[in-house]
PAZAPA-4460 file (N, C-alpha, C; in steps of 0.05 Angstrom, whole numbers, plus 32768, in hexadecimal, padded with zeros to 4 digits):
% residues 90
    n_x    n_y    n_z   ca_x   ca_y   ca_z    c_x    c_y    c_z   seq   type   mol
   7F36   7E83   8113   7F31   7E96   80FE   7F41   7E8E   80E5     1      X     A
   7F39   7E89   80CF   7F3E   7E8A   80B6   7F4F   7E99   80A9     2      X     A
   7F61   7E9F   80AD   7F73   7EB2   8099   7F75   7EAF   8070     3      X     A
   7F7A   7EC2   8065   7F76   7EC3   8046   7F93   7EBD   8046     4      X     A
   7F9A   7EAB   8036   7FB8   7E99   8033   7FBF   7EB1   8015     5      X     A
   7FAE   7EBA   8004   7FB6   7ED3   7FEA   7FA1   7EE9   7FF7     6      X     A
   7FAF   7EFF   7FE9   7FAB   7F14   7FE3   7F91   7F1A   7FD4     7      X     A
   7F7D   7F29   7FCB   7F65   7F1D   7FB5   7F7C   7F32   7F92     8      X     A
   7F74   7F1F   7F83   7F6D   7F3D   7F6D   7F71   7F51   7F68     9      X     A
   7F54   7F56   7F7C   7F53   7F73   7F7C   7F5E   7F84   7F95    10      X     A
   7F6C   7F7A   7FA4   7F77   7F82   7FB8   7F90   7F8D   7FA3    11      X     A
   7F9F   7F7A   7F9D   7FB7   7F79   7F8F   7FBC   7F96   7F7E    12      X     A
   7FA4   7F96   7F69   7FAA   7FAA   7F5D   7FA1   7FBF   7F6C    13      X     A
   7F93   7FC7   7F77   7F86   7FDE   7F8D   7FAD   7FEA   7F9B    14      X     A
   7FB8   7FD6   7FA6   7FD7   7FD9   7FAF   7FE4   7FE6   7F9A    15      X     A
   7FF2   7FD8   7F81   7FFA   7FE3   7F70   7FF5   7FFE   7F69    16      X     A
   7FDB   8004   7F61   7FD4   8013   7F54   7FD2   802F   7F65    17      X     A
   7FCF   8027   7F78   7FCF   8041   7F91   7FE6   8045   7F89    18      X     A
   7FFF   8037   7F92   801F   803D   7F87   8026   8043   7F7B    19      X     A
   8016   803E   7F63   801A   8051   7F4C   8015   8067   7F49    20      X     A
   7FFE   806E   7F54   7FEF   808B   7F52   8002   809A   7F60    21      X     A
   800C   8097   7F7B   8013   809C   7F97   8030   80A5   7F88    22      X     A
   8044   8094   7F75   805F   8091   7F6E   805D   80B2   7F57    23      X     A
   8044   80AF   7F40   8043   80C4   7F30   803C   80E0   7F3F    24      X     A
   8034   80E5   7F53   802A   8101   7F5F   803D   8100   7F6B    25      X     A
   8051   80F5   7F77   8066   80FC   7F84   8080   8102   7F77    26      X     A
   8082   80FC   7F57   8089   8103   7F42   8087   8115   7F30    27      X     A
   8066   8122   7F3D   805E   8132   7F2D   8057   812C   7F0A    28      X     A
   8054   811C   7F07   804E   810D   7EE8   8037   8109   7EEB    29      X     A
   8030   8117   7EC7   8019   8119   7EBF   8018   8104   7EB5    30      X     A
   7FFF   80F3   7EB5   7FE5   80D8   7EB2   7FEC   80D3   7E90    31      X     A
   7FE7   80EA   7E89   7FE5   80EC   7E69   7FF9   80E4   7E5E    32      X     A
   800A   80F9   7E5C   8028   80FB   7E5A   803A   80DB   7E5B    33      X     A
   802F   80D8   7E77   8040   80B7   7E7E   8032   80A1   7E70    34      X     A
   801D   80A0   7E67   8013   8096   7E5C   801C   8094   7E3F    35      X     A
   8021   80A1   7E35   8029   80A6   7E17   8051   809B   7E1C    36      X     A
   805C   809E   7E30   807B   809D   7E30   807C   8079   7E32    37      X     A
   8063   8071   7E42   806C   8050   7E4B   805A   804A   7E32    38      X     A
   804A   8054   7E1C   803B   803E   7E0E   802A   8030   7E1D    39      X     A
   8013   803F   7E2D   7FF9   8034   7E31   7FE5   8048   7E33    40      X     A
   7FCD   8039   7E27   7FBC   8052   7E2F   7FB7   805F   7E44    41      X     A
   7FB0   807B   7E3E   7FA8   808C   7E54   7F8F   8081   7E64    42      X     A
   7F78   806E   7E53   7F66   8066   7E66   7F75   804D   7E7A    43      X     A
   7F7F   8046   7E66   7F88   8033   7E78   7F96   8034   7E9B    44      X     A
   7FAA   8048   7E8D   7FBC   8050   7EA4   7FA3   8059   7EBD    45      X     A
   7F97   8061   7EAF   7F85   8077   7EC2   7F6F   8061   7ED4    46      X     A
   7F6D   8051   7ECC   7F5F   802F   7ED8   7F6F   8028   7EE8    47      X     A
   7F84   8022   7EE1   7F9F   801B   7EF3   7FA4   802B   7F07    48      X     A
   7FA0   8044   7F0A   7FAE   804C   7F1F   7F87   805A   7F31    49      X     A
   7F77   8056   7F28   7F5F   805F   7F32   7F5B   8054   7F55    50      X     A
   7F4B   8058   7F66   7F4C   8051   7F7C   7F3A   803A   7F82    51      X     A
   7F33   8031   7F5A   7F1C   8015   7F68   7F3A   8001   7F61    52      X     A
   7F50   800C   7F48   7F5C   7FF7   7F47   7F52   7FE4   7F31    53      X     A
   7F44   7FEA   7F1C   7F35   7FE2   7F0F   7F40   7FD2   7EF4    54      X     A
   7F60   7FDD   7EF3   7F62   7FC3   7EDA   7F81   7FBF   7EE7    55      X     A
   7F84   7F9F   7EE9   7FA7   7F91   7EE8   7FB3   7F98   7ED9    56      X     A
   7FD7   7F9C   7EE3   7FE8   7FA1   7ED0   7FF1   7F89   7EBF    57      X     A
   7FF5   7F8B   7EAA   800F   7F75   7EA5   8023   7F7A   7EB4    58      X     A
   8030   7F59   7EAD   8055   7F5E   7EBF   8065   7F78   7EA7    59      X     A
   8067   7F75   7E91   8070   7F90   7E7B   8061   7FA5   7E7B    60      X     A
   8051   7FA8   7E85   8040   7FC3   7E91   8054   7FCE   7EA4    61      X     A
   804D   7FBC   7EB7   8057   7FC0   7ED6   8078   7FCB   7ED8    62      X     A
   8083   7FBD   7EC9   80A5   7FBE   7EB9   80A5   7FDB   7EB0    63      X     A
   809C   7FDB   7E9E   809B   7FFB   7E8A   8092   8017   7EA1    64      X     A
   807F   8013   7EBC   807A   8024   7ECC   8094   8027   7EDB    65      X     A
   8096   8017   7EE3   80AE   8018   7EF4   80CA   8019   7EEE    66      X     A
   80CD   8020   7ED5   80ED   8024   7ED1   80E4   8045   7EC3    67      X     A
   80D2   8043   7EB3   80C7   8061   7EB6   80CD   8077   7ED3    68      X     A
   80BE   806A   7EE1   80B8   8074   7EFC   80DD   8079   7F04    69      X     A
   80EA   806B   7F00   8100   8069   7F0E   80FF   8058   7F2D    70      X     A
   80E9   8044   7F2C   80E2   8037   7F46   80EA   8017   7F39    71      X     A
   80ED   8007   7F5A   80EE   7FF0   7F4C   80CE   7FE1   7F4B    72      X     A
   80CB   7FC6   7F43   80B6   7FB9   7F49   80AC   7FB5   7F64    73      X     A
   80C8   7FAA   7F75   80C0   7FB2   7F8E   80A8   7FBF   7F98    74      X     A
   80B6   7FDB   7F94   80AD   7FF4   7F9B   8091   7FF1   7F93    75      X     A
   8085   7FF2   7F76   8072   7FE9   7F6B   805E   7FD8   7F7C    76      X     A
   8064   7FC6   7F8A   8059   7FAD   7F8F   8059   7FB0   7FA8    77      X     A
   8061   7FD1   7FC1   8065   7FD3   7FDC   804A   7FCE   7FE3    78      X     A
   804C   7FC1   8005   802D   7FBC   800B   8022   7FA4   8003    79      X     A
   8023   7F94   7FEC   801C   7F79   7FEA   801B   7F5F   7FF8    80      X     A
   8031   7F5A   8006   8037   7F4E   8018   8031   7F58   8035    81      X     A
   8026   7F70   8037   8018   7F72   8057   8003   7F77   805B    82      X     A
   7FF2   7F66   806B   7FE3   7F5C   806E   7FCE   7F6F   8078    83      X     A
   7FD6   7F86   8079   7FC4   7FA0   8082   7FB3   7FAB   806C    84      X     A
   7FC7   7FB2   8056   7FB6   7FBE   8041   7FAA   7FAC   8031    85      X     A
   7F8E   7FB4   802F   7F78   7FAB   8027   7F6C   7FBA   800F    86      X     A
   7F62   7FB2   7FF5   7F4C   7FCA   7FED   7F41   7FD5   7FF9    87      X     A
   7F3B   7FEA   7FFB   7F2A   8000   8005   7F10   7FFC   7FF9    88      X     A
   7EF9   7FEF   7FFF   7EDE   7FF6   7FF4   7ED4   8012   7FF3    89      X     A
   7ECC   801F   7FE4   7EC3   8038   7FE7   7EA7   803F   7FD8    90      X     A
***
């Protein structure tokens, strides 16, 4: 059997972005709001943290969420390295 040696893409951001979503409701932080404090758009953010996963962060994106957040990149980036979580097709 063939194993995938990377991650895809869209797997990648699907991870992230769940984390993100997952990090702000557990924060209770509004979409909008955080959007306007880190300097990115609200559509944007809102792509980013969607459940298709639909747009990559920059690494200064990614930076600016996460010191916002009070999280590290780590944290940000949990799940990448195991081999379980997958995008979710939906």
């Amino acid at each position: 059997m063939h194993e995938e040696k990377f991650k895809s893409k869209d797997d990648i951001q699907y991870i992230v972005g769940t984390n993100v979503r997952k990090m702000c409701k557990e924060k209770k932080i509004n979409l909008m709001e955080f959007s306007e404090e880190i300097d990115i758009s609200y559509e944007y953010l809102r792509h980013i943290v969607s459940t298709n996963g639909q747009k990559s962060l920059s690494f200064y994106s990614m930076y600016k969420i996460a010191k916002t957040l009070g999280v590290t990149m780590d944290e940000m980036c949990n799940g990448i390295f195991d081999d379980k979580n997958k995008r979710k097709i939906e």
